[in-house]
N, C-alpha and C positions, 0 to 999 in steps of 0.2 A: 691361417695359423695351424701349426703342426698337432698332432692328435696328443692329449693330456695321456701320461702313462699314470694307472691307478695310485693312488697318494700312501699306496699303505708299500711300495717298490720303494719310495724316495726318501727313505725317511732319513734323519741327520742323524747320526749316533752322537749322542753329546759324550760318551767319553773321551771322546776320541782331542785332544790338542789343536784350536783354528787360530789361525794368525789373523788379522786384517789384512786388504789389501785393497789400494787403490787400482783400477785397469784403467789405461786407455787402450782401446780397440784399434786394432790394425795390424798390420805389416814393419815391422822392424828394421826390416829390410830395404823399403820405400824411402826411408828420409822423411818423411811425412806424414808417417801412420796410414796412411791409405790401408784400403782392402781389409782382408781378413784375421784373425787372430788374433793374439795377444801383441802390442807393441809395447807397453812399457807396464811396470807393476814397481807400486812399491810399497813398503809394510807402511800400515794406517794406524794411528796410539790412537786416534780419538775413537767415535760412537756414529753408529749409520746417522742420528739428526746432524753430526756436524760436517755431514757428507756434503759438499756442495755436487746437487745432481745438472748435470752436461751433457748433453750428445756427447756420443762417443766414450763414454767414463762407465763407470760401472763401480761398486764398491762389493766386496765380496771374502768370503771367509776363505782361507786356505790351507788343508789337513791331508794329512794321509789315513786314508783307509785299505785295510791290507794291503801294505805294501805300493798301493797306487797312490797318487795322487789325485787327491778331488778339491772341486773351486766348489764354491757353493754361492753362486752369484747373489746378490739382495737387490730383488726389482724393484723394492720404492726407491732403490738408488741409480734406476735406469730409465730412460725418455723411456716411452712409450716407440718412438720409430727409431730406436735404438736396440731394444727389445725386439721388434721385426727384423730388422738387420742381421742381428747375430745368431738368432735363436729362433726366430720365425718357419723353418725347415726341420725343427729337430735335431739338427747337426750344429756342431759348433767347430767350426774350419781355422785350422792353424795352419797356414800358410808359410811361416817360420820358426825353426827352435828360437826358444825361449830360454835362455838363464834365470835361474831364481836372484839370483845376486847372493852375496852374503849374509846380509841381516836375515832374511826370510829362511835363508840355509841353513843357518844357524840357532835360529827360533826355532824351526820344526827338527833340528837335531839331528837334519841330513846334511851330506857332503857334495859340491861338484855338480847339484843336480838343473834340471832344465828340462822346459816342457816340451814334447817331440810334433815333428809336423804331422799331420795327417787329420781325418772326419773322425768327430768324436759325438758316441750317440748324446742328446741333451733332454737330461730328467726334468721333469718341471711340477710344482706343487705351489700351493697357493701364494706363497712368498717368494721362492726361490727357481733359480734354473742352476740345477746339479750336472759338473761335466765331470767325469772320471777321466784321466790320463796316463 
């Protein structure tokens, strides 16, 4: 497992506006979600208990902080070898742009936007794995 960065670096700004979000993990691109990345998202109304937790899913908050976007993953809403899969390296690999779609665009009061390919470092505290984009 990747090295813990100090918890006092990760912290969530709660002012800041989080949407919900359902992830399936993978590739977009695949037809099948294989691989890496984000393959599909979509905004969550209910409560991390009413998360049904899966391989491959993930349930996670979604905000901007300056100007970036950040996920802020929720592990009791991730397997355990899911958890190593994605985040096990410290990197969290987008393999494909990502569209927010509209609801989520909307909610967080952006336009047009979508998350970009490329290794994105991965913060991790005792709850969460934090990815800035």
């Amino acid at each position: 497992m990747h090295q813990q960065h100090p918890y006092k670096h990760n912290e969530i700004l709660a002012s800041n506006k989080a949407i919900y979000v359902s992830i399936r993990f993978g590739n977009p691109t695949s037809g099948d979600c294989r691989n890496f990345g984000i393959c599909k998202m979509e905004v969550f109304d209910g409560t991390i208990t009413q998360f049904q937790k899966k391989t491959g899913y993930a349930l996670a908050r979604f905000t901007i902080v300056n100007d970036k976007k950040q996920i802020i993953f929720e592990k009791a809403s991730i397997t355990k070898a899911t958890q190593e899969l994605y985040f096990g390296n410290g990197v969290f690999l987008m393999e494909a742009e990502v569209p927010l779609g509209d609801v989520l665009s909307r909610r967080l009061g952006i336009e047009n936007a979508s998350l970009g390919i490329g290794k994105y470092l991965t913060l991790e505290n005792l709850t969460n794995y934090i990815v800035e984009i």
